[in-house]
C-alpha positions in Angstrom: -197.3 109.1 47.7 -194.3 108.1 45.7 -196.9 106.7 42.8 -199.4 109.1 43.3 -202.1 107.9 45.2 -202.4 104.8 42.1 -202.9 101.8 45.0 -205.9 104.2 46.7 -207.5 105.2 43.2 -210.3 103.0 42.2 -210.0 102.8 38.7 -206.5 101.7 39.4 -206.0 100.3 42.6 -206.0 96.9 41.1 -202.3 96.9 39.7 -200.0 94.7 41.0 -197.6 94.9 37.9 -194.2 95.0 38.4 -192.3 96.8 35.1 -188.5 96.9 34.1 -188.1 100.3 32.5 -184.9 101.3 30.4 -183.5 104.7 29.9 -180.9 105.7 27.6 -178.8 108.9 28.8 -179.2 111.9 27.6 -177.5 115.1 28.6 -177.0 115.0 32.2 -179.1 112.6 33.0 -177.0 108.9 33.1 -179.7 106.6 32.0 -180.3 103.2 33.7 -182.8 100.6 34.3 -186.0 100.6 37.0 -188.3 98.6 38.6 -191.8 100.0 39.0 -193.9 97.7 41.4 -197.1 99.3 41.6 -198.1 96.3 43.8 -196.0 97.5 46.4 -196.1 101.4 45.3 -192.4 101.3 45.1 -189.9 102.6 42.0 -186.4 101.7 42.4 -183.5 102.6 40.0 -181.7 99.1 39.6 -178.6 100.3 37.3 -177.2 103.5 36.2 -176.2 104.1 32.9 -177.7 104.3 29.1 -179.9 101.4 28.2 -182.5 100.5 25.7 -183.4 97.3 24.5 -184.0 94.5 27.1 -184.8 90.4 26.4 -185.2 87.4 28.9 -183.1 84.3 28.2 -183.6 81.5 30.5 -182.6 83.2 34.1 -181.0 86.3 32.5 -181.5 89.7 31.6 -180.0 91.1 28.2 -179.8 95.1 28.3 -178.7 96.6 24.7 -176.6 99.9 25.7 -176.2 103.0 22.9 -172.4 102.9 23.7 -172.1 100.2 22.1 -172.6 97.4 25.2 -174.1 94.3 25.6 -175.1 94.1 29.8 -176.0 90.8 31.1 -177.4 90.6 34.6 -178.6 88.2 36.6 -182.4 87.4 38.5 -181.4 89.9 41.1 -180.0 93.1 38.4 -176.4 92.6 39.4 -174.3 92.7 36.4 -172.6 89.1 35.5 -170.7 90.5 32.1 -170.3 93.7 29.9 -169.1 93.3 26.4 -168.1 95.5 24.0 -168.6 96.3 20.6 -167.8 98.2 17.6 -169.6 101.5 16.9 -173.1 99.9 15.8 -175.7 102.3 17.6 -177.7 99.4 19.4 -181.0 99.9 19.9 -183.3 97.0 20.6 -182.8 93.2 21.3 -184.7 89.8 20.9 -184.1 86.4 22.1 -184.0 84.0 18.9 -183.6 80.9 20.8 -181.9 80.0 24.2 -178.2 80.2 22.7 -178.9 83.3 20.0 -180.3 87.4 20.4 -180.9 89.2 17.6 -179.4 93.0 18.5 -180.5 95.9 16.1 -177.4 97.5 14.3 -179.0 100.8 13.8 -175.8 102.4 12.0 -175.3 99.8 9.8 -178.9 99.4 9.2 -178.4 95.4 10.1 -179.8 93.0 12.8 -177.1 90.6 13.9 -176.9 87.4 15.6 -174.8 86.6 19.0 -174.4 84.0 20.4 -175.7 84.4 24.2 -172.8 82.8 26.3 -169.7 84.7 24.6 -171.6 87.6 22.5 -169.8 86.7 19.2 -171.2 87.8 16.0 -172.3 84.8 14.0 -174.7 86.0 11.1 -176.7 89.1 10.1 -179.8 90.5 8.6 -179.0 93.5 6.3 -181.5 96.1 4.8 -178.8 97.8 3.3 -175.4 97.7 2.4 -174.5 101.4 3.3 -172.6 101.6 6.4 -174.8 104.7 7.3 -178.0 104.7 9.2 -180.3 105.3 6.1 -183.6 103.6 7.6 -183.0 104.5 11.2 -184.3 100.7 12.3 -184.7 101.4 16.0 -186.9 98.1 17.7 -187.9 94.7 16.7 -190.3 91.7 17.9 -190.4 88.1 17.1 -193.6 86.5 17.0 -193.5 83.1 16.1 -190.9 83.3 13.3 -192.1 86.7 12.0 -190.2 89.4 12.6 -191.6 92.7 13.4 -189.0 95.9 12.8 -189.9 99.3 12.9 -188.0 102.1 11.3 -187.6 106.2 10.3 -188.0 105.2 6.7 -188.1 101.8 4.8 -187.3 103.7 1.5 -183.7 105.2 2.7 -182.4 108.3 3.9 -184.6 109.1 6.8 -182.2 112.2 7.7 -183.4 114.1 4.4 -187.0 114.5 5.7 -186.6 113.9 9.0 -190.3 116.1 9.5 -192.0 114.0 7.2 -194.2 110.7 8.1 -192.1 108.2 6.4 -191.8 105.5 8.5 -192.6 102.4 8.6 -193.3 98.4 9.8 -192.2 96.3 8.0 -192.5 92.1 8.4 -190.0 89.3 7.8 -190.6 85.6 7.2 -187.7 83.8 9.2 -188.8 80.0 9.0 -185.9 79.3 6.8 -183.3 81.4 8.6 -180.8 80.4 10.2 -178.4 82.8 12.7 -175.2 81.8 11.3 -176.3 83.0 7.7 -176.2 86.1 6.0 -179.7 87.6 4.7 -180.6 90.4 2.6 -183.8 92.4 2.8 -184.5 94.8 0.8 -187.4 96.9 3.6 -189.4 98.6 0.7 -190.6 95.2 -0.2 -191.9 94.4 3.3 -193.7 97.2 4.7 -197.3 96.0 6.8 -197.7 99.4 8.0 -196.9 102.5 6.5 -196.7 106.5 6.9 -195.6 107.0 10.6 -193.6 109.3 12.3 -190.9 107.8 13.5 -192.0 104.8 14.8 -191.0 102.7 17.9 -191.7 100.2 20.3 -193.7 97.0 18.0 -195.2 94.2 19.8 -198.0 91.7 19.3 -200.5 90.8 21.8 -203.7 89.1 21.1 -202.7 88.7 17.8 -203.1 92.4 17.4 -199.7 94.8 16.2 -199.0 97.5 18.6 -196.7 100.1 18.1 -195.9 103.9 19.2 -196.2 106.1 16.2 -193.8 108.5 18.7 -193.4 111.5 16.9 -197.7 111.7 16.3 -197.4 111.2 20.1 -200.0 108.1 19.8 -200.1 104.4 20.3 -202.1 102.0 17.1 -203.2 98.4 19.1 -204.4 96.9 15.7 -207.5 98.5 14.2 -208.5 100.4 16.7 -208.7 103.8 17.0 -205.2 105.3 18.5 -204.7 106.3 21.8 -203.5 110.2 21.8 -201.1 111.5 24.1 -199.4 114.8 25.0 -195.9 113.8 24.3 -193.3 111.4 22.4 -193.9 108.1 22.9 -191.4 105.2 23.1 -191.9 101.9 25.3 -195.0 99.8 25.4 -196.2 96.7 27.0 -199.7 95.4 27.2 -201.4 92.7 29.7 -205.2 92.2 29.6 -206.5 95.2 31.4 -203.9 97.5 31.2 -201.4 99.2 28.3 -198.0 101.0 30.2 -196.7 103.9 27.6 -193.7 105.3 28.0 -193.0 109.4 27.2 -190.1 111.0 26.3 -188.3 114.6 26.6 -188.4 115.6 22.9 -184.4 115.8 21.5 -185.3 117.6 18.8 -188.1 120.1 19.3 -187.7 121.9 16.2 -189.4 118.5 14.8 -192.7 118.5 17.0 -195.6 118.6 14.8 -197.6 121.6 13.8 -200.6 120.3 14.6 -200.6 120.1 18.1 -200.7 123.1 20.5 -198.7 121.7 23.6 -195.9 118.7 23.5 -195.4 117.5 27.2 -191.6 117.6 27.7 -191.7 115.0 30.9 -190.0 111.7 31.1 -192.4 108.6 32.6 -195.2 106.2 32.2 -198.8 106.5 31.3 -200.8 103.8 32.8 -203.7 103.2 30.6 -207.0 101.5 31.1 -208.6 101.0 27.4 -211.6 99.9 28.6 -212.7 102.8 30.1 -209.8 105.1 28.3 -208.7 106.8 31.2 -204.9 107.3 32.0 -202.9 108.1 34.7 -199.1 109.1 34.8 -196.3 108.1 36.7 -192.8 110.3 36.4 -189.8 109.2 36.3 -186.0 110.2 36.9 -184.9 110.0 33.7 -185.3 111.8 30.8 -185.6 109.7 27.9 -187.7 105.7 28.4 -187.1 103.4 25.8 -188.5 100.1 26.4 -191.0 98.4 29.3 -190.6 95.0 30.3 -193.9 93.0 32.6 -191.8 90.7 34.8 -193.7 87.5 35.3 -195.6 87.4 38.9 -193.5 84.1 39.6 -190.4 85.3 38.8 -188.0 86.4 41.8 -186.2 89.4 41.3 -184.9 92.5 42.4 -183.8 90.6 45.7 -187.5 89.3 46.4 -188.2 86.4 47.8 
């Protein structure tokens, strides 16, 4: 009951993924971090409080927080250390290599570099030397050693049209980076994918980009043709059957697009099967989802054995 009938439907009765889904806070509601098993038909809230980016190094789970925390938990979500740090708006974060994450610095329109075991800030890369969010750069993915970022606006000052579709992708050649450096990109020069609406959520799978374009209320998986939703999108995985979108209550409503007649104000996950394009939807008890996470079938956690 809890998942609706998905493990009796036929179209979907073949799930046995098991997602780590995190939710910043937003008014009353605290935020936190869940585990969807649909192989089990179970949700279970695993931590309580505002989280959004999330990264697997070695045995550990990373968990950016928007009050400015770095959360590190263990294989079975208890928390091993909480760090924290200046006013920098965190938003996503990306394991580097086993001893660096790369955390976006949305208010100072930076990525920087950590170190994993004591969180200190070793290098940076800067798309703009305002210490204002101008670009809004919200999530990021690292495939191979080309990195993925997504923002409001890779031109600058995102707040001053907030309505229009100015965002952006834009790509970053890393080969010759090193963490403990300083590097200056100028986005305008970088863009792979332009006019969005506030964008979120990049990944590549099957060599294809994915991202939510959140305010059109869509997902783009490379060239195909985009999958339409009734709400804001934010949080996206993909295996090879199956794409998990996350929706959003909308913050701002005043910004919802003209075109459409209805925006669905609920917080949860669309399940979708692209082969057939059919959905189904699974709420949650959060408002706001930020970013979903497939656990690997061999890893133990949540107190499994």
């Amino acid at each position: 009951m809890l998942l609706f009938g998905l493990e009796n439907d036929q179209d979907f009765q073949y799930l046995n993924t098991r997602l780590l889904i995190s939710c910043p806070a937003s008014g009353s509601d605290q935020g936190g971090l869940f585990l969807l098993d649909f192989k089990n038909n179970a949700l279970e809230k695993l931590y309580t409080g505002s989280c959004s980016g999330m990264t697997l190094v070695k045995d550990r789970l990373f968990v950016t927080s928007d009050d400015n925390q770095i959360i590190t938990m263990d294989q079975r979500f208890q928390v091993i250390q909480k760090t924290k740090h200046l006013k920098l708006d965190f938003h996503d974060i990306v394991k580097f290599n086993d001893n660096v994450v790369l955390v976006v610095e949305t208010a100072i329109n930076a990525i920087g570099c950590y170190e994993t075991d004591t969180f200190t800030r070793i290098g940076e890369i800067r798309f703009n030397s305002a210490d204002k969010d101008v670009h809004h750069i919200n999530d990021i993915w690292l495939d191979g050693r080309t990195l993925y970022v997504s923002m409001f606006s890779p031109y600058g000052k995102w707040y001053l049209e907030p309505i229009h579709k100015n965002g952006g992708i834009v790509a970053i050649d890393l080969t010759d980076f090193h963490p403990r450096q300083h590097l200056d990109i100028d986005p305008a020069n970088h863009v792979v994918v332009k006019s969005l609406y506030m964008p979120h959520s990049i990944m590549v799978h099957q060599n294809k980009l994915s991202y939510c374009d959140s305010m059109s209320f869509s997902v783009i998986t490379g060239d195909e043709a985009p999958i339409q939703l009734p709400g804001f999108t934010r949080g996206l995985a993909i295996t090879d059957d199956t794409i998990f979108i996350g929706q959003s209550r909308m913050r701002h409503v005043l910004r919802i697009p003209h075109e459409f007649s209805n925006c669905c104000l609920d917080g949860g996950i669309y399940v979708y099967n692209p082969e057939f394009r059919i959905s189904r939807f699974v709420s949650l008890p959060a408002q706001q989802v930020y970013q979903i996470l497939v656990l690997d079938p061999i890893i133990s956690l949540g107190g499994e054995n």
